[in-house]
C-alpha positions in Angstrom: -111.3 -87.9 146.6 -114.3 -87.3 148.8 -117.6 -85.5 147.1 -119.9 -83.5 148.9 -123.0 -81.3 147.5 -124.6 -78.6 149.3 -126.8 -75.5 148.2 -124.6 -72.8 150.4 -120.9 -73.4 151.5 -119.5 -71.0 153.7 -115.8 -70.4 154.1 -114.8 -69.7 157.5 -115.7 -70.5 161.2 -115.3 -67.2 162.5 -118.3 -65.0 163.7 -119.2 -63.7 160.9 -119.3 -67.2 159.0 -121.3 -68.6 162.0 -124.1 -65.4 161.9 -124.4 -65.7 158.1 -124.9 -70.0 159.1 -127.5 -69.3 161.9 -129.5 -67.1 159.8 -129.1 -69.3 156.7 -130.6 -72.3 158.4 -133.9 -69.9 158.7 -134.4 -71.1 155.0 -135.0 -74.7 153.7 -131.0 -75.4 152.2 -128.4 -78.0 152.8 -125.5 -75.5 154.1 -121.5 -76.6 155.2 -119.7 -74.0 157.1 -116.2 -74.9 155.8 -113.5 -74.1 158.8 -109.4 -74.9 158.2 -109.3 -75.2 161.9 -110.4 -78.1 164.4 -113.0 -75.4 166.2 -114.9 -72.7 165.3 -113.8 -69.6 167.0 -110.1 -69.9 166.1 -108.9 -66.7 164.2 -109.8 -63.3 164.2 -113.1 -63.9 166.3 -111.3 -65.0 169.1 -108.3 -62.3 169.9 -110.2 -59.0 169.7 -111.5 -56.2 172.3 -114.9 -58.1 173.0 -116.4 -54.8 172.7 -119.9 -53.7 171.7 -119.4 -50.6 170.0 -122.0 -47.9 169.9 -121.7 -46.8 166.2 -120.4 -43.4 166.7 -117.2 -43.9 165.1 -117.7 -45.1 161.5 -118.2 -43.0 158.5 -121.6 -41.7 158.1 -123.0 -43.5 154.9 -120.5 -46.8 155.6 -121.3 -50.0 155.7 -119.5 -50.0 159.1 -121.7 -47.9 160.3 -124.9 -49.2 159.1 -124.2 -52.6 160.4 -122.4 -51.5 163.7 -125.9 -49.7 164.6 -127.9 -52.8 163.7 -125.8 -54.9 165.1 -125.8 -53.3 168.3 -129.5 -53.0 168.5 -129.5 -57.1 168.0 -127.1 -58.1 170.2 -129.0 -57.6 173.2 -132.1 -59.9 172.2 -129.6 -62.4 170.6 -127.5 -62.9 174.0 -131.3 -63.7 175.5 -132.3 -66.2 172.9 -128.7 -67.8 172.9 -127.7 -67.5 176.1 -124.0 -65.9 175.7 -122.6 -63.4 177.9 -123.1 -59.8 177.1 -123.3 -56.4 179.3 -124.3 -52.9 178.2 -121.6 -51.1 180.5 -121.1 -48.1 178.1 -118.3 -46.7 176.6 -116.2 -42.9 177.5 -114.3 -41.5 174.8 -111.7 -39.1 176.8 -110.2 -36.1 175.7 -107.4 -34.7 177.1 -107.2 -30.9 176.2 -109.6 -28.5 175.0 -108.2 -27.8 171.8 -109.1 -30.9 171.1 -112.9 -30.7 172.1 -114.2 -30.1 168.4 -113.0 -33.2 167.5 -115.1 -35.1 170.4 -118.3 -32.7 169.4 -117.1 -34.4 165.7 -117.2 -37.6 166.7 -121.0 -36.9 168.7 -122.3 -35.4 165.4 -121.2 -38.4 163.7 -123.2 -40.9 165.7 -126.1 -38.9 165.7 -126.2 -39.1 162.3 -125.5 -42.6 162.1 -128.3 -43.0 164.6 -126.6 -44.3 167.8 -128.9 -43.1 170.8 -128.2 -41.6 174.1 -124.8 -40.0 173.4 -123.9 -36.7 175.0 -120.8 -35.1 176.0 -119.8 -35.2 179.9 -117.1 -32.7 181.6 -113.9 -33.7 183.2 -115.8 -33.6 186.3 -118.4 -35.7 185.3 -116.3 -38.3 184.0 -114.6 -38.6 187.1 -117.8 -38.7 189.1 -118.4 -42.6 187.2 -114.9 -43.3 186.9 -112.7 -42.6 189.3 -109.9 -44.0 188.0 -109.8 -41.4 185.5 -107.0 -39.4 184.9 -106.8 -35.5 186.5 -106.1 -34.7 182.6 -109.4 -35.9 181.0 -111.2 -32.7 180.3 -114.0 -33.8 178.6 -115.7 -37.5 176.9 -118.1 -39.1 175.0 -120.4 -41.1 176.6 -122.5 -43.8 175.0 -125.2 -45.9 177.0 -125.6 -48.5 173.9 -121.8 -49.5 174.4 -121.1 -52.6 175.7 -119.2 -56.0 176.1 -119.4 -59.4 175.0 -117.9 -62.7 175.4 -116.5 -63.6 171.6 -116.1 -67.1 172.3 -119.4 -67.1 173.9 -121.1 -65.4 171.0 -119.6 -67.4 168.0 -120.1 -71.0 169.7 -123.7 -70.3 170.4 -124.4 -69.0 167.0 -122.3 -72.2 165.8 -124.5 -74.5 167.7 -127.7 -72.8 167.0 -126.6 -73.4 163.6 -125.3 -77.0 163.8 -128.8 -77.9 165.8 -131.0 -76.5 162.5 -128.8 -79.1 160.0 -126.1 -76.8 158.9 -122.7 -79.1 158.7 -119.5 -78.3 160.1 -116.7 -79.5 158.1 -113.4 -78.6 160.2 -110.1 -79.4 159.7 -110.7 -78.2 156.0 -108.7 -76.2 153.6 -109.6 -74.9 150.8 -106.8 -74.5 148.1 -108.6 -74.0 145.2 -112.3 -72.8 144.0 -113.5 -73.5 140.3 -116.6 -71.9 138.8 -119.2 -74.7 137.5 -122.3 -74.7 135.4 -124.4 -75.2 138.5 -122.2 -73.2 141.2 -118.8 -73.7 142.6 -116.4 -76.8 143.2 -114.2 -75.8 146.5 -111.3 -77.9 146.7 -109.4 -79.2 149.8 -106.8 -82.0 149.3 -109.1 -84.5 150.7 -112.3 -83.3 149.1 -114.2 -81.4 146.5 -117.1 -79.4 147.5 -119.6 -78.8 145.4 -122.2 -75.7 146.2 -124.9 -73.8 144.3 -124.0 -70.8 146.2 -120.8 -69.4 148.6 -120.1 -67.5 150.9 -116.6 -65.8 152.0 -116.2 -65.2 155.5 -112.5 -66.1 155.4 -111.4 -63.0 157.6 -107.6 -62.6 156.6 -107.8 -64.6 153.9 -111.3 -63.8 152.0 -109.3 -61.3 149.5 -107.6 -65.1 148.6 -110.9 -66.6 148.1 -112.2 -63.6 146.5 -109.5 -63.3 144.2 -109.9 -67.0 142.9 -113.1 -66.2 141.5 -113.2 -62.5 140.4 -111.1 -60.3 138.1 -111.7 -57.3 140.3 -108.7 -58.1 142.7 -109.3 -57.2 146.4 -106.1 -56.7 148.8 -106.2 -57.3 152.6 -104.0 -55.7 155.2 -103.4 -57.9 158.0 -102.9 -55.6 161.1 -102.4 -56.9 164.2 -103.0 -55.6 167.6 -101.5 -56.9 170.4 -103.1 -57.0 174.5 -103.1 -57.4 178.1 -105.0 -59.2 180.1 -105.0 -58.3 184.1 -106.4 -61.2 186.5 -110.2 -60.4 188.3 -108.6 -58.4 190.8 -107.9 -55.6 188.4 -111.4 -56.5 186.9 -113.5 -53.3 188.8 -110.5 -51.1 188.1 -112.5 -49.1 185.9 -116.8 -50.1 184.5 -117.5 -48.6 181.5 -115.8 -49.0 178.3 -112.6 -46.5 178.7 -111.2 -45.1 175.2 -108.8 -42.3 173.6 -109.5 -39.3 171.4 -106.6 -39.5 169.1 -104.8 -36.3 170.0 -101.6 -34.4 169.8 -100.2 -37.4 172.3 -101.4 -40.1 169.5 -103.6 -42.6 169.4 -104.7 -44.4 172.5 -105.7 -47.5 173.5 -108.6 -48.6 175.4 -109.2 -50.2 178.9 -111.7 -52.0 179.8 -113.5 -54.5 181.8 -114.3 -58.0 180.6 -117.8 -60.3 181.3 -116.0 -62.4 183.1 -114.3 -59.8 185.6 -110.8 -59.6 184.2 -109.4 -55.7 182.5 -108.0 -55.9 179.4 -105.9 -53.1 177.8 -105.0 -52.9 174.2 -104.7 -52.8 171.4 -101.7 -51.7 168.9 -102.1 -51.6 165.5 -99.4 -52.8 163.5 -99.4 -53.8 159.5 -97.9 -56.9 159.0 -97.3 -59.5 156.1 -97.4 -62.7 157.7 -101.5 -63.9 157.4 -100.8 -65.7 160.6 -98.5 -63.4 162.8 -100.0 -63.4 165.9 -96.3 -63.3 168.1 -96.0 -60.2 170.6 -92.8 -58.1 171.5 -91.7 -56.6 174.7 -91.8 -53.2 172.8 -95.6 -53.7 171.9 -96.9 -54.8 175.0 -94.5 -51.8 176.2 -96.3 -49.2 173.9 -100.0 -50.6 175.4 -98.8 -50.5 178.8 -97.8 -46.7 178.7 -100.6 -45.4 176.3 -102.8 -46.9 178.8 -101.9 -44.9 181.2 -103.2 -42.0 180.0 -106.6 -41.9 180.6 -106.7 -44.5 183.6 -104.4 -44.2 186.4 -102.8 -46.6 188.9 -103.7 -49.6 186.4 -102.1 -52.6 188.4 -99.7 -53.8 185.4 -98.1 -56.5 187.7 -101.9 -58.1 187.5 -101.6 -58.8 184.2 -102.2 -62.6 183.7 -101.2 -62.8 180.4 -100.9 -61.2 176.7 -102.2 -62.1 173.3 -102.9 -60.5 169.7 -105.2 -60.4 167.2 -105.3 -59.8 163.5 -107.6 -57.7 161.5 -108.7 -57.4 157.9 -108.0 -54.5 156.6 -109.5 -53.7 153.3 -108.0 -50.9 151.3 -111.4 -49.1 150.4 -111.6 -48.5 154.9 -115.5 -50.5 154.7 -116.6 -54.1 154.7 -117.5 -55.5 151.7 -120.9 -57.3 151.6 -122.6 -59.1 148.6 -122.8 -61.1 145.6 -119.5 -60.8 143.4 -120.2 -58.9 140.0 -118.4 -61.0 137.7 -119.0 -64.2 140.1 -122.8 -65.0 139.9 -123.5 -67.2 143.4 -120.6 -66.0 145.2 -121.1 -63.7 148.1 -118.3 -61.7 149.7 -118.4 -61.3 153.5 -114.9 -59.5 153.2 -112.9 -56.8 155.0 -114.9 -57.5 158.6 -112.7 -55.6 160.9 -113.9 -53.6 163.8 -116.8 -53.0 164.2 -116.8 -56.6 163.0 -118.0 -58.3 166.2 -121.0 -55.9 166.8 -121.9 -56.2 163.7 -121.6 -59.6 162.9 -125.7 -60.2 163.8 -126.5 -58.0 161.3 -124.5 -59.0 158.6 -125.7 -62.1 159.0 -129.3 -61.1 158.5 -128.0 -59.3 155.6 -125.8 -62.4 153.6 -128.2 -64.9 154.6 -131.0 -63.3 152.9 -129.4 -62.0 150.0 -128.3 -65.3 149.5 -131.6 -67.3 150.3 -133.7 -64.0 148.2 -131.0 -65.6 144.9 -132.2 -69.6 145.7 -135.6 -68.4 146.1 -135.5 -71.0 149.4 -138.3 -71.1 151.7 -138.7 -70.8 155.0 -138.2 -73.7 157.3 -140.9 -74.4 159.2 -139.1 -76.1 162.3 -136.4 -73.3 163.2 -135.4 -73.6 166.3 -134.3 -70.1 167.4 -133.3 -70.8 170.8 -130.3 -72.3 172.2 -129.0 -73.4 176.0 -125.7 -72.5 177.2 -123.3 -74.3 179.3 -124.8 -74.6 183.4 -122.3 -72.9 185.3 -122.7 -73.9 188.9 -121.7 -70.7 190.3 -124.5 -69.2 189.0 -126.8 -71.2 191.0 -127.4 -70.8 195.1 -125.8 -73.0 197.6 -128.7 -75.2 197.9 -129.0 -75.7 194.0 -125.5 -76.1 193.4 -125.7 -78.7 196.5 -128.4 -80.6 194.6 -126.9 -80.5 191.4 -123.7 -82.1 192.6 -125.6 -84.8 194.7 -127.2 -86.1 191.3 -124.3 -85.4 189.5 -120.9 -85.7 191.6 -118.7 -84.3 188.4 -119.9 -80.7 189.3 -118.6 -81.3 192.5 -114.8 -81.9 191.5 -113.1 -78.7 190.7 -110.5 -79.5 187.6 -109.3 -75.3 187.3 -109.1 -73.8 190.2 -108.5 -70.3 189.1 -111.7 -70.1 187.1 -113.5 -72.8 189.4 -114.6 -74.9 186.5 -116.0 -78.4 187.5 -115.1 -81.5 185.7 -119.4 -81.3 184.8 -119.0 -78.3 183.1 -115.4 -79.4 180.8 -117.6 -82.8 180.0 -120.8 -80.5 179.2 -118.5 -78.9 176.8 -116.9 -82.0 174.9 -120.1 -84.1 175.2 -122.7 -81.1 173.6 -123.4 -79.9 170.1 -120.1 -79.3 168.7 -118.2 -80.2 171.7 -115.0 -79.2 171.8 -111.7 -81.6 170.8 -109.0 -79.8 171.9 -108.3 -78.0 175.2 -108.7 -74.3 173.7 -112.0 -75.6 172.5 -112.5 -76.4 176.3 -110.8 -73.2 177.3 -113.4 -71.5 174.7 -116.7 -73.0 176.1 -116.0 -72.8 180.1 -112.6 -71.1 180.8 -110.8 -73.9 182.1 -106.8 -72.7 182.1 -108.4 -69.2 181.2 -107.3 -67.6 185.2 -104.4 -67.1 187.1 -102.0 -69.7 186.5 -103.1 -70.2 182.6 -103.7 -74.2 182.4 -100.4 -74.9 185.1 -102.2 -76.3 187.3 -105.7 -77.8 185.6 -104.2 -79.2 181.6 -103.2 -82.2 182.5 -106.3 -83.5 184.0 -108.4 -81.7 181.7 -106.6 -83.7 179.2 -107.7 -86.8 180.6 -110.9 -85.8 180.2 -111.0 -85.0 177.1 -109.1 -88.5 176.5 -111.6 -90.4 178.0 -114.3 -88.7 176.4 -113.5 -88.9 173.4 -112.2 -91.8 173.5 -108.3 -90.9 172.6 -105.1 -91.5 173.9 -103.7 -88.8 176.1 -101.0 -88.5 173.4 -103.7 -87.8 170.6 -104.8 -84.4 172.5 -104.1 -81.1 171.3 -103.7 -77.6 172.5 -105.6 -77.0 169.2 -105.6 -77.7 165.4 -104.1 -81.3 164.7 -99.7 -81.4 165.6 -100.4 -79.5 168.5 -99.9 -82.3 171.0 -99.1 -81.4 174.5 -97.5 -84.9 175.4 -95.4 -87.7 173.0 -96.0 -90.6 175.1 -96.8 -91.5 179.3 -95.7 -94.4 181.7 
């Protein structure tokens, strides 16, 4: 059995275990960021809206909404410093009937006294006037300038790497099945290795009630609710440009639409309770229920654009807030538990929060070589002709196009094995640069991409995987 000793071990990979990880490494500590998974990215954080929510939604006085408003405020800056994709389109909330106009002026008061700026409430008209697409029914909305969207793969590998290139340790492919309290901390077991850590931290999404449980006798219960979506290719992409959602009305509750970083429209969600901690399957009937309820507010969406569909589970705690902090009856164990939306906008903030509760109890110091900046992945189609014709002439790779949908060049899928926590499997690859993210979803461009990956890693083509370890795509090749 393996030993490993660390001050902080984090449990989970997702964003809100890689923001508590990049803020952690601020302070002088040996850290792990403990991930079951072969990538980080590969839950919760990856299937969800990609929105940037405002703040006006959450309960006055919540956690939510505390950390939805900070974490909006910091997303901005952070996308600068870490070079991730992120747009301040704003969001519409729509209403649909004017006995149902209080509840919108409800919903303003609310984020004013949460603190979101800029909101103010547009007629029918004036909706219209920005959004064409709008349906003749919208009689009034809620607009809010601070709204916006983000690439979530984008977000949670940069603050991975920013992590990664300050000394925190990625340990993937890692279970934890059991946690024991020790005289100096924690032993986290996997059936490979034991852990051992001063301090931990529970980002587990779906699973931190689990982790939670194992050390405290104040039991904490997750809901797993899934929501499912659609994902229409870039021509549906300019359909609508803000952030489009419902007012939950006597029609029900809505779904959003709304445009991606990348160009694509995506519709969704549902929101269904289920058991299963890893039921991510979609129906006809759900994707059915989006397709419809989308329809309401936006009109003429081109449904036969969509590209493909995809859900999502959240963590729902039953006390409705996320739970942040050290543990009561667990001295050294912090709780980053119940992260559902506005998860993703607030996962900055939260992990200024964690990471200096946590390094306040170690009384760490500083570290004096932080490096607070990090360097995405060069996408050639950023650059001008004459760049991009320079670029390939030292390097030829960015001149071979492997996914044509997405026009990714063989540079760019080697950029993404070959950097700081390169990827190992092709959603890893499909993460970092969108190769078999288009049209014809990895038809055309996984099998060379494969041997890519193969050859960079120096695996047989029969050793690749779509994702964790048993995923293999092939069994053997002539």
């Amino acid at each position: 059995m393996k030993e490993m000793n660390y001050d902080a071990a984090i449990i989970g990979g997702g964003v809100i275990g890689c923001a508590i990880a990049r803020e952690l490494a601020r302070y002088d500590l040996s850290i792990c960021v403990i991930e079951r998974e072969e990538d980080v990215c590969s839950g919760t954080s990856k299937s969800n809206s990609a929105i940037v929510h405002a703040g006006y939604d959450a309960i006055p006085g919540s956690l939510k909404a505390r950390f939805n408003v900070e974490g909006n405020h910091l997303m901005g800056e952070l996308s600068e410093e870490l070079d991730f994709s992120m747009v301040r389109n704003g969001s519409l909330v729509l209403c649909f009937s004017e006995e149902d106009v209080p509840a919108l002026k409800e919903l303003y008061e609310k984020g004013i006294k949460n603190g979101v700026p800029g909101l103010s409430i547009l007629s029918g008209d004036e909706v219209r006037a920005m959004e064409p697409n709008v349906t003749d029914t919208v009689v009034a909305a809620l607009y809010a300038p601070t709204g916006g969207i983000v690439c979530p793969f984008g977000l949670t590998i940069a603050l991975a790497e920013n992590a990664c290139d300050n000394g925190v340790e990625f340990l993937f492919n890692t279970e934890i099945k059991d946690i024991e309290k020790t005289e100096k901390g924690y032993d986290l077991k996997s059936e490979e290795e034991i852990i051992h850590a001063t301090y931990v931290i529970n980002a587990a999404g779906v699973y931190a009630d689990v982790f939670h449980n194992m050390v405290s006798e104040e039991k904490k219960h997750i809901t797993v609710r899934k929501g499912d979506y659609c994902l229409l290719d870039k021509e549906a992409g300019t359909h609508v440009s803000h952030t489009i959602f419902q007012l939950p009305g006597k029609m029900g509750k809505g779904v959003l639409v709304t445009p991606t970083v990348h160009g694509n429209l995506l519709i969704g969600p549902t929101a269904i309770n289920v058991e299963d901690k890893e039921g991510v399957g979609t129906t006809a009937n759900e994707l059915s229920d989006i397709m419809e309820k989308s329809a309401w507010g936006v009109k003429n969406i081109p449904l036969r654009q969509i590209i493909t569909s995809f859900s999502g589970l959240r963590a729902h705690e039953d006390g409705d807030d996320f739970i942040l902090g050290e543990v009561s009856d667990a001295a050294g164990f912090f709780d980053a538990a119940g992260i559902e939306s506005p998860g993703l906008t607030s996962a900055p903030a939260i992990g200024v929060y964690i990471a200096g509760l946590v390094a306040e109890k170690a009384k760490a110091s500083p570290r004096e070589n932080f490096k607070s900046t990090r360097k995405g992945i060069l996408d050639p189609q950023k650059l001008s002709f004459e760049d991009r014709a320079e670029l390939i002439k030292k390097n030829p790779q960015y001149g071979t196009i492997i996914c044509r949908c997405e026009g990714v060049s063989e540079g760019e899928i080697v950029d993404a094995i070959t950097r700081t926590l390169g990827a190992v499997s092709l959603d890893g690859i499909k993460r970092r640069v969108r190769a078999g993210m288009g049209r014809c979803q990895a038809g055309f461009c996984a099998p060379k991409t494969m041997e890519i990956l193969a050859r960079e890693t120096d695996r047989k083509l029969e050793d690749i995987c779509k994702n964790r370890p048993g995923s293999n795509i092939v069994t053997g090749h002539k």
